[in-house]
N, C-alpha and C positions, 0 to 999 in steps of 0.2 A: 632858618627860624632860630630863635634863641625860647629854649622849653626848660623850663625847669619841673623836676619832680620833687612832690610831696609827699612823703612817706614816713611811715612810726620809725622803726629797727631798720636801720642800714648796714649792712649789708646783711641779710638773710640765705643764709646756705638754702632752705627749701621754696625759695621764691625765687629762683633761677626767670619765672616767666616776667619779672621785673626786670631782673639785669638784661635778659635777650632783648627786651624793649629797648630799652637805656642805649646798649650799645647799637643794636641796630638803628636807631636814629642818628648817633654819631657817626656811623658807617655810611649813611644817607649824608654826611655833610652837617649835622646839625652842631648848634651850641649846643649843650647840654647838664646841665646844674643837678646837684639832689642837695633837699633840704630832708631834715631828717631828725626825731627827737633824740634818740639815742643813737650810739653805737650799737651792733649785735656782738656777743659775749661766746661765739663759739669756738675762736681757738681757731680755725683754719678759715681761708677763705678763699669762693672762685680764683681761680687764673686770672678772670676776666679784668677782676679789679683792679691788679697790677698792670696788666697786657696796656688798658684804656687809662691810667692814673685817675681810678675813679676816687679814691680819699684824696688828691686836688682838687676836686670837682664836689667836694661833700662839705657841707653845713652842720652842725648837730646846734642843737639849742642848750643853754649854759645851764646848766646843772640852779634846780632853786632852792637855796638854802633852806635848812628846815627850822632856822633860829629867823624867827619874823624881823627883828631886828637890824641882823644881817643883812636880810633879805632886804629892806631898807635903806639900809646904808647903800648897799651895791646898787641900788635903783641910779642912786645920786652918782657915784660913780661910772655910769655906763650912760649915762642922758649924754653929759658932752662929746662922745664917743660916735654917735648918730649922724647921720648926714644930715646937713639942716633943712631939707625939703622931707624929711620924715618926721622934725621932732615932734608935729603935732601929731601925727599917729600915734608915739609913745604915747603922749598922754589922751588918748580917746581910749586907751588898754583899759585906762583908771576909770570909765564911765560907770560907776556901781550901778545905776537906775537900769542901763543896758546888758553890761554883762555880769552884774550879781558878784558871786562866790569868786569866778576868774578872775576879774577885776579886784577887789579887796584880797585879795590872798594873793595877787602880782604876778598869779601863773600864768594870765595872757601876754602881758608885759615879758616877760621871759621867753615867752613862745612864740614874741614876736620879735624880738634881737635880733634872728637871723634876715630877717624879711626887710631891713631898715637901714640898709648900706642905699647905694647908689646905683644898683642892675636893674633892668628891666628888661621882662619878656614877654613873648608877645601869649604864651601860653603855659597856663600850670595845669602839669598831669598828677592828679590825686586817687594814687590806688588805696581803696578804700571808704565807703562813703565817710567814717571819722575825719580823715584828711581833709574830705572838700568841706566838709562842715568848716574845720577850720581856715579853706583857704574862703571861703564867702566873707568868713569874716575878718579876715587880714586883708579884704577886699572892703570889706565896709570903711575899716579905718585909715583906708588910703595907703596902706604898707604896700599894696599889690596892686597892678591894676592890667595886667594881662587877659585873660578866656581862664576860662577855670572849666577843667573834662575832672570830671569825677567816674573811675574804674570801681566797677561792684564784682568782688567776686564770689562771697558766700555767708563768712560769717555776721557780717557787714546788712545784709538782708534778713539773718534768723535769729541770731543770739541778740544783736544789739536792738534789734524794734522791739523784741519778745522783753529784754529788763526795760528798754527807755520809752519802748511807746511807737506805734507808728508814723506818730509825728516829727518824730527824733530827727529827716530831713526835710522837715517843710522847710526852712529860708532857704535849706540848700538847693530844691526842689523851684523852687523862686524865682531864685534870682545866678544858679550855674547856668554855664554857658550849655554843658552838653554832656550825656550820661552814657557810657560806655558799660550795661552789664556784658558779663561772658558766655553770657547763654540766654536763649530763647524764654528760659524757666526762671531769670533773673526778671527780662523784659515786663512779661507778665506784672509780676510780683512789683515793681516800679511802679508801673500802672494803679497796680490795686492799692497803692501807697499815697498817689497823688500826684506820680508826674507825669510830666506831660507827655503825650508820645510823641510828639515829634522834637523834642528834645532826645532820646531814645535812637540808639543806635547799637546793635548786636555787634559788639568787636569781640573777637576770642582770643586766647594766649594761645602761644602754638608750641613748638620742638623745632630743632635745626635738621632738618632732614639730613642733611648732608656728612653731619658729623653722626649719624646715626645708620649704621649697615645692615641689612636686611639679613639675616641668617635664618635660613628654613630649623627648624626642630624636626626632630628624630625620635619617636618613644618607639621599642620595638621590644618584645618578647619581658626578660627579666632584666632590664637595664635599667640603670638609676633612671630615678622622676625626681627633678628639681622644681618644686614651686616657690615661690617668691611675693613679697609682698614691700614693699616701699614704703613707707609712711609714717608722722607721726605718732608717735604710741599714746594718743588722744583716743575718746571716745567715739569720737562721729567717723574715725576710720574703719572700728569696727574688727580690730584685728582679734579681740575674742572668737567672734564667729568664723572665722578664718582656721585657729587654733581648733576649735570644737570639729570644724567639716573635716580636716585632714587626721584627725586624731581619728576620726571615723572609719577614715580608708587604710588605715595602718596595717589592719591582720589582712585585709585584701590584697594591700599591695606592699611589704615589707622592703621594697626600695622607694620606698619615697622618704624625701629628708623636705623640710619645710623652712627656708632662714627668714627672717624680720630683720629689714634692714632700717635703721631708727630709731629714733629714743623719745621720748618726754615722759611725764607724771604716771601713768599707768604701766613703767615696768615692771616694776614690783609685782602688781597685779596678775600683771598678764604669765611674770614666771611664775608664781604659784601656783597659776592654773595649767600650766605646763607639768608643773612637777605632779600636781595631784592626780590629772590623765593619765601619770606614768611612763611619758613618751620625752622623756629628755635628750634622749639618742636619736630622735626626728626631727624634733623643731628648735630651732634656735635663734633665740633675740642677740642678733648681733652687731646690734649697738649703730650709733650713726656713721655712715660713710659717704666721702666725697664724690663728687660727681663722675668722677672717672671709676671708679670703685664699684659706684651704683652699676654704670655702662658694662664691666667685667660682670657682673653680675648677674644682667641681665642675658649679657650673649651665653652663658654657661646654663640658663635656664629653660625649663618647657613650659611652664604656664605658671601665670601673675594671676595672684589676687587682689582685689582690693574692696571688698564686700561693707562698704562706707553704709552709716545711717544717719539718720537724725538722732542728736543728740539731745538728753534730757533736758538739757538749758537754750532746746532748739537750733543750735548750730547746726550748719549741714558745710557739705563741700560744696566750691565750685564745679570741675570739672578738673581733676586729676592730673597735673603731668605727666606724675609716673605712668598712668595707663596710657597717656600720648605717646612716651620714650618705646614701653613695651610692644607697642600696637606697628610702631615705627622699626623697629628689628625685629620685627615678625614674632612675637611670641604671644602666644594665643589669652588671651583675657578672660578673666570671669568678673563682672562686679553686678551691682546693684542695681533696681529703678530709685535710684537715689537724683533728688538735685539736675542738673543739665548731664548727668553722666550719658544719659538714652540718646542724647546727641551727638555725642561723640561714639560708641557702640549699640549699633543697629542688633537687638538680641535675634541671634542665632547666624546671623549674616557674619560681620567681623569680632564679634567674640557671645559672652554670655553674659545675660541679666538675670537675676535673683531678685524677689524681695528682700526688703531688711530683716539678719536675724533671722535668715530660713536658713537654717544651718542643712537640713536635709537636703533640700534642694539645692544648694551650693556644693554640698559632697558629691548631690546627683550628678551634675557638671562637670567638676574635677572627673569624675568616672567616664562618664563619655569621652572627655577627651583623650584621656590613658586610653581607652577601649578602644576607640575608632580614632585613628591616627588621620586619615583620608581629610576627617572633617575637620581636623585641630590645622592640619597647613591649607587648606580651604579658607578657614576663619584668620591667619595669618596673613594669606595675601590681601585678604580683603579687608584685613586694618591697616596695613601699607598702604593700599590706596585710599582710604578714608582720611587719612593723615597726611596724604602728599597732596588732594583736593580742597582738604578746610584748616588746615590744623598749623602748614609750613609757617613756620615763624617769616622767613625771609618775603614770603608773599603777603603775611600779615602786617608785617612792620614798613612796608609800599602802601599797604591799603590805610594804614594809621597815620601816616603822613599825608597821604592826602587829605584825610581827615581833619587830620588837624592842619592843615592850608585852607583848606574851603571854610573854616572856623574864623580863621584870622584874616582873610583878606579883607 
């Protein structure tokens, strides 16, 4: 099959569960394309994407001048540039009566330069409902004419209905071919939106089992206790309340050290609330680290948190990698009934559920596990096998091809 994907940011250091895809369908024999609006901005990048030459393989759409003029001008210069079985697409970009403000403002036009060579395939994979939005309609104007799978994984479900409306994918809802959320709790939620069920199809992101080594933990008498936490330093991770529970267990248990591994907009925040606890010599925001980095990390650890909520502007997560990664080298979990997380940890079975911002109760946990070690490699194994049954990338991305076979035949 020749698939191409749709996506914002290419390459995304914390969206590994896209590149797994990506390469696993090339590993399967496939073509495989990414179209993409920008580049991502972080300075290092997977292995992967050199190993597979995925910036060969990568699209980005041309930068739109902010001088309208320009913008203009460069219209006139990129039309001859088109394959001549597209040039009427270019101009259905212009349709104001249809697409409004995109149109007059030439950002469809632009956004759709990359879509207006001479490729065709037989399917576009759009993670993110944003994406399929726009691949329907690089599908209306004849740029595309493939199967369009639209992947829902969280924010895409809370934040964007919550500003634009629950209607935000009716034509996507319409007229895509077939809708991939990551969880059972996305499913629903689809439903309650407008689409169809039997367009609906439960596909999840997984981990590479195999690059990932089960290592049993050991907390025993006065030995360090390394917790851990992976994530964004965004709100809907919740790593405040994370910071609050262990700050809690400090005089109880004086070897515990706490790291955050990650960055974004709430560092600031979140170290001042570090410093005002008192406990600078515990916990430590240590900035973003690469994927092997993370892995070291994790094997040196006893238990991950990731005490995720809903977010003021309604964002929620999907379902976690890093609690895939942790669950998968046996390191015992605590998080939330947040989102599809209950899906992937069964509470009390392979790790622990908290509500949101029950900071008592997440210390409570933290404590058990320190306390009663028995139950902490208990709840170990039984997130290894939780993850080697639903979660295996490699068994995932067999089921996603066939998927998308029975799509396109």
């Amino acid at each position: 099959m020749k698939i191409a994907f749709i996506l914002g940011q290419f390459p995304v250091l914390s969206e590994t569960f896209i590149l797994n895809q990506i390469t696993g369908l090339i590993d399967l024999g496939h073509y495989v394309e990414i179209f993409a609006e920008v580049p991502c901005e972080e300075g290092k990048q997977h292995p992967a994407i050199a190993t597979y030459q995925l910036a060969t393989k990568t699209h980005y759409e041309p930068q739109v001048p902010a001088n309208k003029l320009v913008r203009l001008f460069n219209l006139f210069n990129v039309l001859p540039k088109i394959s001549a079985k597209k040039i009427i697409s270019a101009f259905r970009t212009l349709n104001y009566s249809r697409y409004e403000r995109e149109s007059l403002s030439l950002r469809f036009f632009y956004g759709a330069i990359p879509f207006l060579g001479s490729n065709n395939y037989d399917a576009f994979v759009c993670h993110f409902g944003p994406n399929g939005n726009k691949a329907v309609r690089l599908r209306d104007i004849g740029a595309i004419s493939g199967k369009i799978v639209t992947i829902f994984h969280g924010y895409d479900m809370t934040a964007i209905p919550k500003s634009c409306g629950d209607n935000v994918y009716e034509r996507l809802f319409a007229t895509g071919d077939l809708f991939l959320p990551i969880s059972e709790h996305w499913r629903n939620r689809l439903i309650q939106m407008g689409c169809d069920p039997d367009k609906i199809i439960v596909h999840r992101m997984g981990v590479d089992l195999e690059s990932l080594t089960f290592i049993p933990r050991v907390i025993s008498g006065g030995s360090p206790i390394r917790i851990i936490t992976v994530a964004r330093l965004v709100e809907k991770k919740g790593v405040e309340y994370g910071i609050r529970a262990v700050a809690a267990l400090v005089e109880k248990f004086p070897q515990i050290t706490y790291e955050i591994a990650g960055d974004g907009p709430l560092r600031e925040s979140l170290q001042a609330l570090i410093e005002e606890l008192g406990i600078n010599n515990k916990i430590r925001l240590i900035g973003w680290r690469s994927n092997d980095e993370i892995k070291r990390l994790l094997r040196c650890a006893h238990i991950l948190l990731a005490p995720s909520v809903t977010a003021e502007n309604g964002d929620q997560e999907g379902i976690p990698v890093a609690l895939m990664e942790a669950m998968a080298m046996g390191l015992p979990v605590i998080s939330t009934f947040h989102s599809g997380i209950p899906e992937l940890i069964d509470d009390g079975v392979s790790g622990y559920l908290v509500p949101e911002r029950d900071v008592d109760t997440l210390a409570l946990k933290i404590f058990t596990l320190i306390e009663y070690p028995d139950e902490s490699t208990r709840m170990a194994r039984a997130g290894r096998d939780k993850i080697k049954t639903k979660f295996d990338i490699n068994t995932l991305n067999l089921k996603f091809e066939d998927i998308l076979k029975k799509l396109v035949a």
